[in-house]
C-alpha positions as a LaTeX table, in Angstrom:
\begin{tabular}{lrrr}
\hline
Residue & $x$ (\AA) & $y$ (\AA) & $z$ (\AA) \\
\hline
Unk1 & $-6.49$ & 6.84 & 21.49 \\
Unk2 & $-10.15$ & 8.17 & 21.39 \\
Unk3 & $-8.69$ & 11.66 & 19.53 \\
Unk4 & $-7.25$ & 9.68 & 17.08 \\
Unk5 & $-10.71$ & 7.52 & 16.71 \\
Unk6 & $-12.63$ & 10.86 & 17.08 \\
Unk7 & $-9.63$ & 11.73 & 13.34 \\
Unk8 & $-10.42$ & 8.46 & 11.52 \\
Unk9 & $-14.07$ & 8.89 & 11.91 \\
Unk10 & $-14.28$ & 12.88 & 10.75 \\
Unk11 & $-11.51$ & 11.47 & 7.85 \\
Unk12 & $-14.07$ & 8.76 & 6.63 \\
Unk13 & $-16.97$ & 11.06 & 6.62 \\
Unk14 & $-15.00$ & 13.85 & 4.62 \\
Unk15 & $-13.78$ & 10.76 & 2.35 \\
Unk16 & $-17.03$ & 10.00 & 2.08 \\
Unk17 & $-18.46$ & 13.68 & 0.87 \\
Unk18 & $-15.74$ & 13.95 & $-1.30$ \\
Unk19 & $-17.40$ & 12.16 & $-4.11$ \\
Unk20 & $-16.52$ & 12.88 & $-7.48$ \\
Unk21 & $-13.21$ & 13.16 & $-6.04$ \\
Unk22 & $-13.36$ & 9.41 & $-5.03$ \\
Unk23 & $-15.29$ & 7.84 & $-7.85$ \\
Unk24 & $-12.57$ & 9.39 & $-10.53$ \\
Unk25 & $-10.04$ & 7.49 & $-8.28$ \\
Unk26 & $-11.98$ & 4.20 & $-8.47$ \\
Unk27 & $-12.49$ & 4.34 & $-12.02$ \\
Unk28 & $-8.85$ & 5.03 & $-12.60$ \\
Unk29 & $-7.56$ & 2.11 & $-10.57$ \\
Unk30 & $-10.72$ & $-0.01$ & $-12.02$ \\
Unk31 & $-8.70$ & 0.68 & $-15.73$ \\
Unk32 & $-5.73$ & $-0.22$ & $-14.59$ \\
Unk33 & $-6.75$ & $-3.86$ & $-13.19$ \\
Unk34 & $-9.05$ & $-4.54$ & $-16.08$ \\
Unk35 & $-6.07$ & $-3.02$ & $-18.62$ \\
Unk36 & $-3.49$ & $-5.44$ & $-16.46$ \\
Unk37 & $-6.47$ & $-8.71$ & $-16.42$ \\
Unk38 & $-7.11$ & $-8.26$ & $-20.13$ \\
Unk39 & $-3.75$ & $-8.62$ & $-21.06$ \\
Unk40 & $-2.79$ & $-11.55$ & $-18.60$ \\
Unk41 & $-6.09$ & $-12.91$ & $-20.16$ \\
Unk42 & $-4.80$ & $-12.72$ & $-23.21$ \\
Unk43 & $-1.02$ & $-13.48$ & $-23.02$ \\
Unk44 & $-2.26$ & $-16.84$ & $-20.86$ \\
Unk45 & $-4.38$ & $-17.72$ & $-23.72$ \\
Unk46 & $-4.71$ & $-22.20$ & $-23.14$ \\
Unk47 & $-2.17$ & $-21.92$ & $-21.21$ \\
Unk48 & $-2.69$ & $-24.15$ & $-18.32$ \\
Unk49 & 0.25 & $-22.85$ & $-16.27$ \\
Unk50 & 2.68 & $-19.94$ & $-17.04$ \\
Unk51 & 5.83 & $-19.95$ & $-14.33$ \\
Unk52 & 4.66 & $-21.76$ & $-11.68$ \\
Unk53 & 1.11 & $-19.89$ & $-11.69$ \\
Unk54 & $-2.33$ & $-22.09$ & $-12.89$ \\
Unk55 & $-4.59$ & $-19.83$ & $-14.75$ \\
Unk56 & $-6.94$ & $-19.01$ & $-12.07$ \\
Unk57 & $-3.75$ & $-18.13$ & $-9.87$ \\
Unk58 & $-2.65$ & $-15.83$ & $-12.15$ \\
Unk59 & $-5.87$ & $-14.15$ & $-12.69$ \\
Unk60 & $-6.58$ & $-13.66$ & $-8.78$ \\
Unk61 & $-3.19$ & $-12.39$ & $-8.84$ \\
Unk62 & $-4.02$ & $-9.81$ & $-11.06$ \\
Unk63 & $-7.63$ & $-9.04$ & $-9.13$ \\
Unk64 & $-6.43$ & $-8.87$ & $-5.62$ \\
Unk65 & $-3.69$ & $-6.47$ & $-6.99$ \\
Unk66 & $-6.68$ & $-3.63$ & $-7.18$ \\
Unk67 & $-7.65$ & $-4.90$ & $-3.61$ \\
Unk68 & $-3.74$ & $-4.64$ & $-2.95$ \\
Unk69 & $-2.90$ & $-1.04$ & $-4.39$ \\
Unk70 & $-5.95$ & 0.19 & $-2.73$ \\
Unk71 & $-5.67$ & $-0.50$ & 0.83 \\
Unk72 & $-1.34$ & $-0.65$ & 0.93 \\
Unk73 & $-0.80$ & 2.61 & $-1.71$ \\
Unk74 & $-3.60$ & 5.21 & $-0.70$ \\
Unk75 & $-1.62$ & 7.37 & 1.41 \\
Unk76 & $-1.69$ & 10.88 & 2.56 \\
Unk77 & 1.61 & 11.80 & 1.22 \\
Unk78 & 1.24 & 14.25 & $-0.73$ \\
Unk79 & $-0.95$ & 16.46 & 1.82 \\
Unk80 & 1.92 & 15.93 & 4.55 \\
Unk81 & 4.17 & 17.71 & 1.64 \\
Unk82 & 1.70 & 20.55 & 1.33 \\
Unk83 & 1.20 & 20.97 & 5.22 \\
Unk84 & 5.03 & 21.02 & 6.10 \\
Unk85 & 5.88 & 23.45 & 3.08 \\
Unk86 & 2.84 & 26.05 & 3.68 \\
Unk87 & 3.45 & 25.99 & 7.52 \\
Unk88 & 0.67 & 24.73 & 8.09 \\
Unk89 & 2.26 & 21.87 & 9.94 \\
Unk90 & 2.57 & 24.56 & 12.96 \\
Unk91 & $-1.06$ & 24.52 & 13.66 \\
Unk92 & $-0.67$ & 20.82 & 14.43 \\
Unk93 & 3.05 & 21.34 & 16.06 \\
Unk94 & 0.81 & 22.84 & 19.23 \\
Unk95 & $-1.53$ & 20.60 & 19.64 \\
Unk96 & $-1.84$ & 17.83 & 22.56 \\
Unk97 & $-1.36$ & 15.08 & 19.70 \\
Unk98 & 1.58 & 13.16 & 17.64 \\
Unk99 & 1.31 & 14.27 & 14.21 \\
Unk100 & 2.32 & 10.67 & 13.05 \\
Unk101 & $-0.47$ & 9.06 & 14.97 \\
Unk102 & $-2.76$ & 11.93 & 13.65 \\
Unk103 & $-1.38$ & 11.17 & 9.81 \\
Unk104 & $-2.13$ & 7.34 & 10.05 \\
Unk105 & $-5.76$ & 8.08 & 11.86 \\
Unk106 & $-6.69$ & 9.69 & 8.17 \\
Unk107 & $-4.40$ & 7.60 & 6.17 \\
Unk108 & $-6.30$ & 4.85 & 7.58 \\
Unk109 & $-9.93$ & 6.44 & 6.72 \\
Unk110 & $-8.63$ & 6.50 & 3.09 \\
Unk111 & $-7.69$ & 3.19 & 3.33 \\
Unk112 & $-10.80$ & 2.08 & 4.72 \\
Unk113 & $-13.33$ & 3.56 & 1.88 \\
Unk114 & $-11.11$ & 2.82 & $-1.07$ \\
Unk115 & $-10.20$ & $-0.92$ & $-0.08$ \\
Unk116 & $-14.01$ & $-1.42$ & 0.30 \\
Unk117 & $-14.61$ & $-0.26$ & $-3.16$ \\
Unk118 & $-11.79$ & $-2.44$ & $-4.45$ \\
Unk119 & $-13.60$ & $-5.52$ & $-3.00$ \\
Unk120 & $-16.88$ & $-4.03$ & $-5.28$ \\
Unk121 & $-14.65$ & $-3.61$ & $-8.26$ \\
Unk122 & $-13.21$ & $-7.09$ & $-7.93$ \\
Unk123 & $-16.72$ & $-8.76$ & $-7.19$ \\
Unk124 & $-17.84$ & $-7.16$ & $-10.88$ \\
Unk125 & $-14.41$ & $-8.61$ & $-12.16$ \\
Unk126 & $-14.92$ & $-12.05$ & $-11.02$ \\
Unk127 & $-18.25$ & $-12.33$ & $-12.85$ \\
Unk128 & $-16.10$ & $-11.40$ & $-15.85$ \\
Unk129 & $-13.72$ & $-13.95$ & $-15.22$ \\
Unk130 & $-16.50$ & $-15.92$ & $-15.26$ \\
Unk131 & $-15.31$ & $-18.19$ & $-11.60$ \\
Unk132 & $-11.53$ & $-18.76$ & $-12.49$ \\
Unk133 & $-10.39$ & $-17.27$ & $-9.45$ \\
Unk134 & $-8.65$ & $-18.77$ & $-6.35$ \\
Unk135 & $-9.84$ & $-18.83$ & $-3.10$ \\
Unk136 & $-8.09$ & $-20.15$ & $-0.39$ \\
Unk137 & $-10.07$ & $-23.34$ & 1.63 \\
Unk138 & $-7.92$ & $-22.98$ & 4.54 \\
Unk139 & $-9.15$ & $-20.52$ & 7.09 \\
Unk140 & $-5.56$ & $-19.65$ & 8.45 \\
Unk141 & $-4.53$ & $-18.43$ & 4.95 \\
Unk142 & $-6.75$ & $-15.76$ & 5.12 \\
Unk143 & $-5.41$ & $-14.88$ & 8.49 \\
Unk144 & $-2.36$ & $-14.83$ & 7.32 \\
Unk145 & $-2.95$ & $-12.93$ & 4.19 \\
Unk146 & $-5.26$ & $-10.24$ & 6.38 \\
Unk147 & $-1.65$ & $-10.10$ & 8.96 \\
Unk148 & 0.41 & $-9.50$ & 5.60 \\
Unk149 & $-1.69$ & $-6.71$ & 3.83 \\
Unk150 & $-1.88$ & $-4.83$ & 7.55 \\
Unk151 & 1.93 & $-4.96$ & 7.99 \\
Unk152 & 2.40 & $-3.92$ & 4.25 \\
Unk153 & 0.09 & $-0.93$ & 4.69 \\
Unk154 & 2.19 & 0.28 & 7.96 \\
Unk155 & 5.10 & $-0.37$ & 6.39 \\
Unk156 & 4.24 & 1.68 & 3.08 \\
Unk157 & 2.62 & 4.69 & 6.03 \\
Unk158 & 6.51 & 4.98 & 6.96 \\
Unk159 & 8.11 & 4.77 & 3.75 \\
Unk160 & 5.95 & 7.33 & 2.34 \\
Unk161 & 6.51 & 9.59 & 5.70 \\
Unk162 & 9.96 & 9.00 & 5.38 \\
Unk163 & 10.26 & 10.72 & 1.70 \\
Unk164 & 7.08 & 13.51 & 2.71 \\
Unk165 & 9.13 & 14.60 & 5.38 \\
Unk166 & 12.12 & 15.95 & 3.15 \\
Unk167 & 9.87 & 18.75 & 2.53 \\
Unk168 & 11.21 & 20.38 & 5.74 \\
Unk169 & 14.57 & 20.91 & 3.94 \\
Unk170 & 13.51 & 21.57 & 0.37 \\
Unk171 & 10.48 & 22.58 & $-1.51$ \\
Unk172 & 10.71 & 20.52 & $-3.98$ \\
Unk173 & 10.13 & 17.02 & $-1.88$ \\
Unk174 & 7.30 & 16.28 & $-4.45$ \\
Unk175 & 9.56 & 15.16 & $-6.95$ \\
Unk176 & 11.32 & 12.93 & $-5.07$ \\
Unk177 & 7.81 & 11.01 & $-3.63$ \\
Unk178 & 6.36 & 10.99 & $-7.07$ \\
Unk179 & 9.17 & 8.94 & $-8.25$ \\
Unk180 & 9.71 & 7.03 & $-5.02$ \\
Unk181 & 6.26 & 5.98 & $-5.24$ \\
Unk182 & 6.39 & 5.17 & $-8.98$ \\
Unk183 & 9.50 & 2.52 & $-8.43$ \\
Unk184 & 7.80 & 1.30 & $-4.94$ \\
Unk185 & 4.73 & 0.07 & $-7.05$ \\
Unk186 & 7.03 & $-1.82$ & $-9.54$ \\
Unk187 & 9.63 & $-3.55$ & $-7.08$ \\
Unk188 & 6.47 & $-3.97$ & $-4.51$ \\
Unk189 & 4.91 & $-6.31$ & $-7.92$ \\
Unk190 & 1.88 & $-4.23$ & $-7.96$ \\
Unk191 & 2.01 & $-4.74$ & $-12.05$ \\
Unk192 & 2.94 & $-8.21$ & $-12.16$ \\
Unk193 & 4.37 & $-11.19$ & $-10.39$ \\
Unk194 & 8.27 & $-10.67$ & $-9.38$ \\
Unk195 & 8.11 & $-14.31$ & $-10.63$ \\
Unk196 & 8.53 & $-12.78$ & $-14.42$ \\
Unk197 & 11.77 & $-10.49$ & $-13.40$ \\
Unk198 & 15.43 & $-12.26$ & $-14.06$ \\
Unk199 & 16.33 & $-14.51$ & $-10.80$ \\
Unk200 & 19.09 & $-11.63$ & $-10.39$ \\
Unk201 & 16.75 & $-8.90$ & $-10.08$ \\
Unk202 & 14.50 & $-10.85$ & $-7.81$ \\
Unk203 & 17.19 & $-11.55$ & $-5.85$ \\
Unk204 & 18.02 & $-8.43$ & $-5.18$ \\
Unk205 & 14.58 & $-7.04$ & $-4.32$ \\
Unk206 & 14.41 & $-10.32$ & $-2.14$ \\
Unk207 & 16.69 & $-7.92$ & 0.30 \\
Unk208 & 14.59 & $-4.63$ & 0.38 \\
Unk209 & 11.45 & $-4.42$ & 1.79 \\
Unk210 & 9.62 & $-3.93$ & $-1.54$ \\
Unk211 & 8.58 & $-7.17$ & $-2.32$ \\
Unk212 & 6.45 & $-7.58$ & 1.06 \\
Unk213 & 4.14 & $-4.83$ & 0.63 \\
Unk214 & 2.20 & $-6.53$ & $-2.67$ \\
Unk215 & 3.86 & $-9.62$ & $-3.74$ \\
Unk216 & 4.28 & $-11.54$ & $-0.25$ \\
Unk217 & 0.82 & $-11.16$ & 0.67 \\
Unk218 & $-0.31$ & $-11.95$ & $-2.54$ \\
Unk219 & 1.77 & $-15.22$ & $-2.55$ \\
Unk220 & 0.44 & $-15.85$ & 1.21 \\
Unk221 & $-3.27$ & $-15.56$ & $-0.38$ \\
Unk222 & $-2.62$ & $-18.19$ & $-3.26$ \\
Unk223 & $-1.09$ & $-20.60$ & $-0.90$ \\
Unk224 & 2.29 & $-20.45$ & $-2.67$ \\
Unk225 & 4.34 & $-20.84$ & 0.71 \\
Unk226 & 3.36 & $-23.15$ & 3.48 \\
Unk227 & 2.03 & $-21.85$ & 6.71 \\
Unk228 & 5.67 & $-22.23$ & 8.48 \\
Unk229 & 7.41 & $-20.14$ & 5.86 \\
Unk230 & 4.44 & $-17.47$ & 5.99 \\
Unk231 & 4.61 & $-17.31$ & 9.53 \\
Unk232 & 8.63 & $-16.33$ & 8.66 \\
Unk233 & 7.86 & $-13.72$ & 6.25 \\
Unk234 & 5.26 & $-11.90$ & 8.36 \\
Unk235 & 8.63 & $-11.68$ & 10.83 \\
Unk236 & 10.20 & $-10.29$ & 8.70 \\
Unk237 & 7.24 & $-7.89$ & 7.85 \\
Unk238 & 7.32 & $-7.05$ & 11.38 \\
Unk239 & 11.22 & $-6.13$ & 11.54 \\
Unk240 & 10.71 & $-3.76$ & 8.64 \\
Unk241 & 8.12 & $-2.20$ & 10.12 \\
Unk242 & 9.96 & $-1.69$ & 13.31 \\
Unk243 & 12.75 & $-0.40$ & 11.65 \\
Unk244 & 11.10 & 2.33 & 9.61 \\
Unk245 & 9.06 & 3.19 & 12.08 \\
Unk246 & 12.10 & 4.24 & 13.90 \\
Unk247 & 13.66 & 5.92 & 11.20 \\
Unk248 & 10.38 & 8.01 & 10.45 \\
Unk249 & 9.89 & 9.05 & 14.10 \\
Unk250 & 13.95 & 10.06 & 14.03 \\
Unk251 & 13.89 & 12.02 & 10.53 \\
Unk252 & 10.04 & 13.55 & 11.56 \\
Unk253 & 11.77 & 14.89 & 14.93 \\
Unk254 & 14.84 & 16.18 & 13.35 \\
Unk255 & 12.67 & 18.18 & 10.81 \\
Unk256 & 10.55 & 19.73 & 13.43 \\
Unk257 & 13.58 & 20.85 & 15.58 \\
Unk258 & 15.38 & 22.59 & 11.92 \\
Unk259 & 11.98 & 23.99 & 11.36 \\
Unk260 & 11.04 & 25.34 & 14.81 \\
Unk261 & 14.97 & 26.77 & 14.68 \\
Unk262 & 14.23 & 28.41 & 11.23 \\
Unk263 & 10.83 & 29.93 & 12.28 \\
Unk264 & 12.46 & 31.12 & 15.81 \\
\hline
\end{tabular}
């Protein structure tokens, strides 16, 4: 475990250095909640409620997406792509580590430095909102909500590993992730509630793993399900997770054999 400590902490540092890189990131994802808050803002109006959601609900909603998208969506994707279709993959093919537990060490970093800026970003968003936010009084929701958002990151770590690793077939795996990505964001509710999709729809996404990356621990942070049923869904968290994980290491270990045969 320490070489993959000895990873995260040379990750954060670079993250760290790398800062124009970082604060053009911020400020895009700072838009895109204050574009998203402005317009619930507006479309609420003196609205009390709007489906099932009181007005400071639906406003943290909208903030503790940024929080949300920051820490579950920053991912390393795109450099896996890069390191399998360069070769440069081999360097780390002979080394005495797992390159999965070596790609979540950094991933992790990333997480780490841009969820701490979301949590700046939203404290100069709540003065805006001017204290019509939510905060949960009971201590085990934020437990709860903490369990959630670290399940949903893992889980999004192997989805996105999943799709990067498709680069040891064909070069053009970027198209695919872009896209993936794109559509995970959406069904995950990272622009809105699910609550505003036809009961259908919702339905359906009710049976993918989607929907617990943004909008269960989102719900679990407003108190919108009861301790008993949260305790359920972060079960059900956990069986994704366990699944993928699976399927990751499987589809990582079948690329490495196809690429060790091509290279001979």
């Amino acid at each position: 475990m320490r070489k993959y400590a000895v990873a995260y902490s040379i990750a954060l540092q670079e993250t760290l250095q790398r800062r124009s890189a970082l604060i053009m990131d911020r400020l895009g994802g700072f838009a895109v909640v204050l574009s998203l808050y402005s317009f619930w803002d507006a479309l609420l109006g003196d609205k009390p409620s709007f489906l099932g959601y009181t007005r400071a609900e639906m406003l943290t909603y909208v903030l503790l997406l940024n929080v949300l998208r920051s820490f579950v969506f920053t991912g390393r994707g795109w450099q896996v792509v890069g390191e399998i279709s360069s070769g440069r993959v081999s360097s780390y093919l002979v080394r005495p580590i797992r390159y999965q537990g070596y790609a979540l060490a950094l991933d992790l970093a990333q997480k780490t430095v841009h969820a701490a800026s979301a949590v700046l970003e939203v404290g100069l968003l709540v003065l805006l909102a001017r204290g019509h936010v939510f905060l949960p009084r009971d201590p085990a929701a934020w437990l709860l909500f903490i369990a959630a958002a670290a399940l949903a990151a893992l889980i999004f770590f192997c989805l996105e590993f999943m799709v990067s690793s498709l680069a040891f077939w064909t070069s053009e795996s970027g198209g695919p992730l872009f896209c993936f990505e794109l559509f995970l964001q959406f069904a995950a509710g990272a622009f809105f509630p699910l609550d505003v999709l036809p009961a259908a729809l919702r339905q359906a996404l009710a049976a993918t793993p989607f929907p617990s990356l943004v909008y269960v621990p989102a719900r679990v942070f407003l108190q919108k399900v009861p301790p008993a049923e949260a305790l359920n869904l972060l079960a059900v968290q956990a069986g994704w997770l366990a699944l993928f994980a699976l399927v990751s290491a499987a589809l990582w270990r079948r690329g490495v054999d196809s690429y060790a045969a091509e290279g001979g």
